[in-house]
C-alpha positions in Angstrom: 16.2 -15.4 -27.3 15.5 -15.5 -31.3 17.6 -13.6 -33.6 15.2 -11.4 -35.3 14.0 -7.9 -34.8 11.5 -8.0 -31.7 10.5 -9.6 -28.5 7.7 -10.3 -26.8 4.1 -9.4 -27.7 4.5 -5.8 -28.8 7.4 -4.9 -27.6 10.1 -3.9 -30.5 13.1 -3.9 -28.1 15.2 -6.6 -26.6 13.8 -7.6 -23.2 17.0 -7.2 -20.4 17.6 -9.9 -18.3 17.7 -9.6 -14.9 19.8 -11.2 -12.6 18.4 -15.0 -12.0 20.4 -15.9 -9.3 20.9 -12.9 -7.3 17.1 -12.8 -7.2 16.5 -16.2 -6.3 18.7 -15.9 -3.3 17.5 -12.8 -2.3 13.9 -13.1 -3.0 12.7 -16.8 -3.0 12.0 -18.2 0.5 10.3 -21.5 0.7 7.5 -19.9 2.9 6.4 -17.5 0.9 6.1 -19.8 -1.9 2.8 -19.6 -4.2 1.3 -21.9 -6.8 -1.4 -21.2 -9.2 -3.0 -23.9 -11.6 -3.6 -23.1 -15.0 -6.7 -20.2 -15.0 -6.2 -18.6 -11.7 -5.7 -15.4 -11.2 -2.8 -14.0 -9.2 -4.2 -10.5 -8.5 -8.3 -9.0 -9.6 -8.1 -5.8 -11.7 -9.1 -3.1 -8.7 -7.7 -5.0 -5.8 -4.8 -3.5 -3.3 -1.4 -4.3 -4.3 0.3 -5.5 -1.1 2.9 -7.6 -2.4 5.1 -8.3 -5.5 5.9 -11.9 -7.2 8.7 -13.2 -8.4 7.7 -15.4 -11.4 9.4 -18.5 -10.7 8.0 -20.7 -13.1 5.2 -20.7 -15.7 3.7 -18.1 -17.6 1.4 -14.8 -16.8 -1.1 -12.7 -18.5 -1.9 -9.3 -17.9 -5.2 -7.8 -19.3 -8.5 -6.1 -18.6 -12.2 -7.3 -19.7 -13.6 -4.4 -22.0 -16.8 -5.1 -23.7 -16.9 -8.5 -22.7 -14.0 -9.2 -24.2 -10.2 -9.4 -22.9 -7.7 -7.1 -24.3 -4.4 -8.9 -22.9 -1.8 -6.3 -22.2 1.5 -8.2 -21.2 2.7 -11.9 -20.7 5.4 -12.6 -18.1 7.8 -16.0 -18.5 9.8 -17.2 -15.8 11.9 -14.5 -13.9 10.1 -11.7 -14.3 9.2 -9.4 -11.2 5.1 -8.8 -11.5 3.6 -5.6 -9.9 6.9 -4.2 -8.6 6.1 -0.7 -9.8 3.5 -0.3 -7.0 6.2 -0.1 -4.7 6.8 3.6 -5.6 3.4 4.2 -7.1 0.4 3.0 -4.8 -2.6 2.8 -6.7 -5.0 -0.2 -7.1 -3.8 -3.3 -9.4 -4.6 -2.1 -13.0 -5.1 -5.3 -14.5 -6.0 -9.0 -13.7 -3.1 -11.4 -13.9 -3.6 -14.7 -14.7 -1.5 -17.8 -14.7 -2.2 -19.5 -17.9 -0.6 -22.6 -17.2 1.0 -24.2 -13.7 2.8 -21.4 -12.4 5.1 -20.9 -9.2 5.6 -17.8 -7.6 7.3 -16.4 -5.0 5.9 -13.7 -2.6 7.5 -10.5 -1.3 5.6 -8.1 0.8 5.4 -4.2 0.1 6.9 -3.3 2.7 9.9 -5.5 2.2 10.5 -4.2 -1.1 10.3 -0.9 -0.3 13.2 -1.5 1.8 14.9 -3.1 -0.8 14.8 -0.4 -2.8 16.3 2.4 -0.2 19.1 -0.2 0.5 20.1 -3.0 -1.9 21.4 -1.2 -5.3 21.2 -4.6 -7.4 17.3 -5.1 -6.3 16.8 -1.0 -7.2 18.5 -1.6 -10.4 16.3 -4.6 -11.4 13.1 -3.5 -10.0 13.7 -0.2 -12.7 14.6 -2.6 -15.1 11.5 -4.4 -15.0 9.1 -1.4 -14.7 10.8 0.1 -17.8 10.4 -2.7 -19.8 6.8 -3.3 -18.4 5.9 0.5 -20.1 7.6 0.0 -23.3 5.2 -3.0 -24.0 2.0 -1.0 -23.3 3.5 1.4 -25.3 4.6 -0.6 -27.5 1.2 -2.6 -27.5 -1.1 1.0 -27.9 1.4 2.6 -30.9 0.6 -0.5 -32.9 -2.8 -1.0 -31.9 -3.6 2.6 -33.6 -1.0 2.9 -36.4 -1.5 -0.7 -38.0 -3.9 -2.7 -39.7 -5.4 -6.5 -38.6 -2.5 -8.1 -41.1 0.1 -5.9 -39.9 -0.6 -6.2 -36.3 -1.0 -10.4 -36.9 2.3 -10.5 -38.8 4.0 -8.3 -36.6 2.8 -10.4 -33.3 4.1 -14.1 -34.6 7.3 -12.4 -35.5 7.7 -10.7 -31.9 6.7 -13.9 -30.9 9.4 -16.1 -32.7 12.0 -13.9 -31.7 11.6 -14.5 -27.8 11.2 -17.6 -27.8 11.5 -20.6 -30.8 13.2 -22.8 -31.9 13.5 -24.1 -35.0 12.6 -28.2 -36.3 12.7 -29.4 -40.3 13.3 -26.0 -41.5 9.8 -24.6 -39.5 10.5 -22.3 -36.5 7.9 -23.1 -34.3 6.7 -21.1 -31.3 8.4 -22.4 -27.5 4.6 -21.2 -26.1 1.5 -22.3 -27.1 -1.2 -19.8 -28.3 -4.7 -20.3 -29.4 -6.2 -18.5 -32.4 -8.8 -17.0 -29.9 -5.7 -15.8 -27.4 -3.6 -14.0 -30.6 -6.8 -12.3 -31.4 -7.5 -11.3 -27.4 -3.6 -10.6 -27.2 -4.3 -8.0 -30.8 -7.8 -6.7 -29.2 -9.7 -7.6 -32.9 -12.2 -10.0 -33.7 -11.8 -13.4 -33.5 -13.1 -14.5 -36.7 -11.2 -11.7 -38.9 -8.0 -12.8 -36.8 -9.1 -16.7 -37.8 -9.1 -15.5 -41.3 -5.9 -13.7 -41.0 -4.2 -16.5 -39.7 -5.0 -18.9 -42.3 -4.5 -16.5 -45.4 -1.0 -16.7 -43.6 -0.6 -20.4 -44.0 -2.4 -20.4 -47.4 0.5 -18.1 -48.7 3.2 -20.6 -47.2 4.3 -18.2 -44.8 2.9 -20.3 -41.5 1.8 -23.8 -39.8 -1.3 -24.0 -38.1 -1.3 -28.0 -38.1 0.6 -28.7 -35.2 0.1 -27.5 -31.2 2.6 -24.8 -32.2 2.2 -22.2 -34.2 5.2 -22.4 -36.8 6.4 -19.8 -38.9 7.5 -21.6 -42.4 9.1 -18.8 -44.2 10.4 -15.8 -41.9 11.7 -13.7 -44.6 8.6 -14.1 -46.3 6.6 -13.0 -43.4 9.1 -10.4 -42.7 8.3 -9.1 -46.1 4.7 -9.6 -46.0 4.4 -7.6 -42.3 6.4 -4.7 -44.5 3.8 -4.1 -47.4 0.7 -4.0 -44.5 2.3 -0.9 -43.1 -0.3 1.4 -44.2 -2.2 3.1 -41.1 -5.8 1.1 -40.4 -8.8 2.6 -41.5 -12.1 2.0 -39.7 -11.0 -0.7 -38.4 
């Protein structure tokens, strides 16, 4: 984890661990191991829920297709528990999630977790973990998509970004993950080219890199300050 204010995409709060170890051992079962290449998807927006993952290794998307565009919604890293909120709510998946790079995941069946729940207090704790965290981004995600403007919501996402995971090489904190200009403005729901032009004004004030693979951010405090003065609510945007 960084040291700044945030986490991941959206989400202003500090993302609780869960229990690694104790999850491993409980959950992950060579048999019921799953691997997805890079594109996949894990689960179709729609579809029955019958089982929950735990995310192993790699990295998941969450989002929905509106307009012919995707409006991504949530990104898992390793050790995260995906769909485990349908265990006590059974409704249809609401979103597709997609592995966007090698990902290895470990199946548990609905009925097992359910179980789990009524009589293992650590797995009950860690499921509600996960399910509260999994709200606060959407939240999180449709507060600032209404309240902010394209270089707020830009500013606001690298520095989220940083925060969970960076590290930091000549005086640059560059991103762990790799992002795409295209996936920040699918992640943000705006259009591509005004997010393009966001993202450069960025590095044309010194305040990012966009030469490398990784998205670096050159001067945080600047960036912190820069993400303060775009606070004004959007308008028609």
């Amino acid at each position: 984890m960084g040291t700044y204010s945030g986490n991941l995409s959206y989400f202003d709060g500090r993302d609780k661990e869960l229990d690694a170890s104790y999850l491993r051992k409980k959950l992950c079962k060579q048999k019921y191991l799953l691997e997805f290449e890079k594109g996949e998807l894990i689960i179709t927006q729609g579809e029955e829920v019958d089982a929950c993952y735990y995310l192993e290794s790699g990295y998941v998307i969450a989002y929905e297709t509106v307009k012919g565009r995707r409006r991504i919604f949530d990104a898992f890293n390793s050790n995260n528990l995906l769909l485990c909120s349908y265990a006590t709510y059974d409704r249809p998946c609401a979103f597709n999630y997609e592995a966007r790079e090698y990902c290895a995941v470990y199946s548990i069946s609905m009925e097992k977790v359910k179980k789990l729940l009524q009589n293992d207090a650590n797995f009950a704790r860690a499921v509600l973990t996960q399910t509260t965290r999994d709200l606060l981004v959407c939240q999180d995600l449709l507060r600032k998509s209404a309240n902010h403007n394209v270089s707020w919501l830009v500013s606001d996402l690298l520095i989220v970004l940083a925060a969970r995971n960076s590290h930091v090489s000549e005086g640059i904190r560059y991103l762990n993950d790799r992002f795409t200009q295209n996936q920040i403005a699918e992640m943000l729901f705006i259009n591509r080219i005004t997010c393009l032009k966001e993202l450069h004004k960025l590095e044309a004030l010194g305040l990012i890199d966009l030469q490398s693979s990784y998205i670096g951010i050159v001067d945080m405090e600047g960036l912190l300050e820069y993400r303060r003065r775009c606070q004004e609510p959007k308008q028609g945007e």
